[in-house]
N, C-alpha and C positions, 0 to 999 in steps of 0.2 A: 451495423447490420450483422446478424449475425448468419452464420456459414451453410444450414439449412435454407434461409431465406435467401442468400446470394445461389444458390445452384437452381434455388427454384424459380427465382425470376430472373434465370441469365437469358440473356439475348439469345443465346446457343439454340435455348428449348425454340424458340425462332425459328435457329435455323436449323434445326432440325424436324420441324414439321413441313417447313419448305422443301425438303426432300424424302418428304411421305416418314415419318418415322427417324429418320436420321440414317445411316451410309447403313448399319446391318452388320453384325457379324457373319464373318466367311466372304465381305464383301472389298474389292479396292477402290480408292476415291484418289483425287488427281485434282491439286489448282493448277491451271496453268496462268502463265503472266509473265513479262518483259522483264526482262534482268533490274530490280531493285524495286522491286512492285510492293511486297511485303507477304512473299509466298513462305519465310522460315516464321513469320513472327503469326501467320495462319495457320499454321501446322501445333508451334508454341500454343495457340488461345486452346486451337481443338484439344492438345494435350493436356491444359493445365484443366480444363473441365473436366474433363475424367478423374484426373488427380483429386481434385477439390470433392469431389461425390465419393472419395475412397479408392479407387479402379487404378491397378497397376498398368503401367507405362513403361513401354520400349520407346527409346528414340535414339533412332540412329540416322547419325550425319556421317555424308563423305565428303572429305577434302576439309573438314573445319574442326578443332580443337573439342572436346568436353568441354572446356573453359569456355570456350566460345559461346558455344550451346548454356552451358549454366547461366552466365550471363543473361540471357534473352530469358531465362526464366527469375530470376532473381529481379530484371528491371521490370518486366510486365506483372508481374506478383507485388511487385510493390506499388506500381502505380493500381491496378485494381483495389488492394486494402487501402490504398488512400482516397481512393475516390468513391468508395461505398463506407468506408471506413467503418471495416469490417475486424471486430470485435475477437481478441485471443488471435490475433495476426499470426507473431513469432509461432509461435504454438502450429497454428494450421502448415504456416511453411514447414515447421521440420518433421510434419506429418505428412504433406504430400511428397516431400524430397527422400521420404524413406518407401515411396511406392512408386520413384522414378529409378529409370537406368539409361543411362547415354551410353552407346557404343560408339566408337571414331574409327570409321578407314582411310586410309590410306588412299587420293584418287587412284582409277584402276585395279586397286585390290577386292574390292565389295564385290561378293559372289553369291548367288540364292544361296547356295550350299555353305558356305561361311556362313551366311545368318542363322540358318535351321541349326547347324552346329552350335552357334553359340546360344540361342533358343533354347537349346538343349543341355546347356551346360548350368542356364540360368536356373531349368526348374530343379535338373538332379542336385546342384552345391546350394542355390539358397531357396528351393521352394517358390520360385518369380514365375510367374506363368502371367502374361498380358492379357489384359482385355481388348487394346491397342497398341499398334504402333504406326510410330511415323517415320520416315524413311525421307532425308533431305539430300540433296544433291548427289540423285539417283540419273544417272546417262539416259536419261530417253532416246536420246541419239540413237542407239545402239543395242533398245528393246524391241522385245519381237513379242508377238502375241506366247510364243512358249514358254517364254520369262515373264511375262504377268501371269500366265496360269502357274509356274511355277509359286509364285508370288500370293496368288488367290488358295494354291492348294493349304500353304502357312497357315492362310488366315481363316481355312475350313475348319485345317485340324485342330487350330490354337481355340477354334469360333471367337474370332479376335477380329475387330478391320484393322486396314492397313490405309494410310493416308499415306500421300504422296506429294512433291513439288515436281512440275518440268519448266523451263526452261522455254519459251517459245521468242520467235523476232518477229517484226513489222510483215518481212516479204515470206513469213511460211505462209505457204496454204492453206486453206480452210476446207471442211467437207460442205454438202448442203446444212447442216445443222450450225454451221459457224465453227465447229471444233477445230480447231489449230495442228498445223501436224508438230513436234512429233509426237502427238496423241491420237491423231483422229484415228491412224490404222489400225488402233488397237481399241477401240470404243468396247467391242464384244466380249471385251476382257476386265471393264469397267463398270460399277457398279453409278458411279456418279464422279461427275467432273465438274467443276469449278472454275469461272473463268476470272482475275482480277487487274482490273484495266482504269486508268488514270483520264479524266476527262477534262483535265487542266484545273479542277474545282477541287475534288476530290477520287479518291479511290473507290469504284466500285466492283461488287462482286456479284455477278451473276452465272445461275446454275442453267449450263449447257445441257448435261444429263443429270436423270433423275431416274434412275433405275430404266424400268423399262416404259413410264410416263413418256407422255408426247407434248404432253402441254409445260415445255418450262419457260417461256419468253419473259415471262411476266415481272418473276421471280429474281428483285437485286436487292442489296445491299449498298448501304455507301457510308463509306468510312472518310473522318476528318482529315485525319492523319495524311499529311500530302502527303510521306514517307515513310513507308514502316521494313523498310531494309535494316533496322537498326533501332531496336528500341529502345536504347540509349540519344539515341537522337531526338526520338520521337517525344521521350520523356522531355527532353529540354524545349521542346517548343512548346509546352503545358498540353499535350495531350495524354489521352489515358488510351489499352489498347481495346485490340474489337470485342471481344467478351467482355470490356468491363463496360461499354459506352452505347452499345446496340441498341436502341428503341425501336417499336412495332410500328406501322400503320397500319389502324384496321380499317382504314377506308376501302373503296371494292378494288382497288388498281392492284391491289397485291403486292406493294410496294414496302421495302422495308427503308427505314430513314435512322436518322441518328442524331443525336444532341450536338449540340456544340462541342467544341471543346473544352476542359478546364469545369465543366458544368458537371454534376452527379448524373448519369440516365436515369437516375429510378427515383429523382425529384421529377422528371417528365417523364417517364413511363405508365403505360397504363396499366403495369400490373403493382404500381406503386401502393395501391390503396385497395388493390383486388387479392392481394396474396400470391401474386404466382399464376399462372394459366393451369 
């Protein structure tokens, strides 16, 4: 397959009509899920799509390695070109990995103000100015609505989004919209949130918010992948990750499904034979 035809028929463009357009720059977006759900290897898909269509990448983890991070992009990058087997591979890799940049803090050290700085630093020494970023193990604990607008102002001035992971457990609360704390108290500060939750079958992802729409119930996903904490793991159980394996339902429920594992999606996709949506 070749590299135009993989962005145009990625699942992504899915899920990003599922949320009117997709998150929007100057806007923040939020999965939330249970500790080992596969909230860094969603943040990884959202990333690598931007890369793959050209579009430079910030991604910054706290408390985990570059290497780490490379990692998760190196095993998903490979299982996608093996599973569309997708044409001048090598090639595409050291093109998208020259429009990525990992930053690493330090838990406790990661400040708005450290970021904008080094934001800052990326575009005056090499010219890096993002179209996204993503932000992994980010304290929601410890955010307040001031800090996400701190956070929103980034991604006004950069006209960049900012994706995001938190952290939630079984006994947090929920609002009336089902949002989980610690995000719900900041919903007003959120452009769209993400909810990804394990039903003993499989992993699904369903959009809690969807800007300022009222109708998101409908709207899930469901990924094979019992595990995607680890996409090194995931690779060894023959699955492939969510951007490369997503399928449509266009029946009326609004429902989004997915192939098997170990199987191509775009042998069963409907835009297999249609070019793309």
């Amino acid at each position: 397959m070749l590299l135009k035809e993989l962005t145009e028929r990625s699942p992504m463009r899915v899920f990003e009509n599922s949320i009117h357009g997709g998150l929007g720059a100057g806007n923040l977006g939020v999965v939330v899920a249970l500790h080992g759900m596969g909230k860094t290897a969603f943040l990884v898909d959202i990333a690598l799509d931007d890369l793959l269509r050209g579009r430079k990448v910030l991604h910054v983890t706290i408390g985990r390695t570059i290497e780490h991070v490379r990692e998760y992009y190196v095993e998903i990058f490979h299982d996608l070109a093996q599973a569309t087997e997708l044409e001048s591979a090598a090639e595409i890799r050291r093109e998208i990995e020259s429009h990525r940049h990992i930053k690493s803090y330090l838990k406790d050290t990661f400040t708005v103000e450290h970021l904008r700085a080094h934001i800052a630093m990326l575009r005056e020494a090499m010219g890096f100015v993002p179209v996204a970023i993503v932000i992994d193990g980010y304290d929601f604990e410890a955010a307040t609505a001031a800090s996400m607008r701190e956070l929103r102002e980034i991604a006004e001035n950069l006209k960049c989004e900012i994706w995001m992971a938190a952290h939630t457990h079984r006994s947090d609360p929920r609002d009336k919209h089902g949002i989980p704390e610690p995000v719900a108290h900041l919903t007003s500060e959120l452009a769209v949130i993400v909810h990804m939750a394990h039903d003993g079958k499989a992993v699904n992802l369903r959009v809690l918010k969807d800007h300022d729409n009222p109708d998101v119930s409908t709207w899930r996903s469901r990924s094979t992948r019992r595990r995607c904490s680890c996409a090194k793991k995931a690779r060894k159980k023959g699955s492939v990750p969510l951007s490369a394996y997503l399928t449509i339902s266009t029946s009326s429920s609004s429902k989004m499904s997915v192939a098997p594992a170990g199987i191509s999606p775009f042998a069963r996709s409907p835009y297999a034979s249609s070019g793309g949506q």
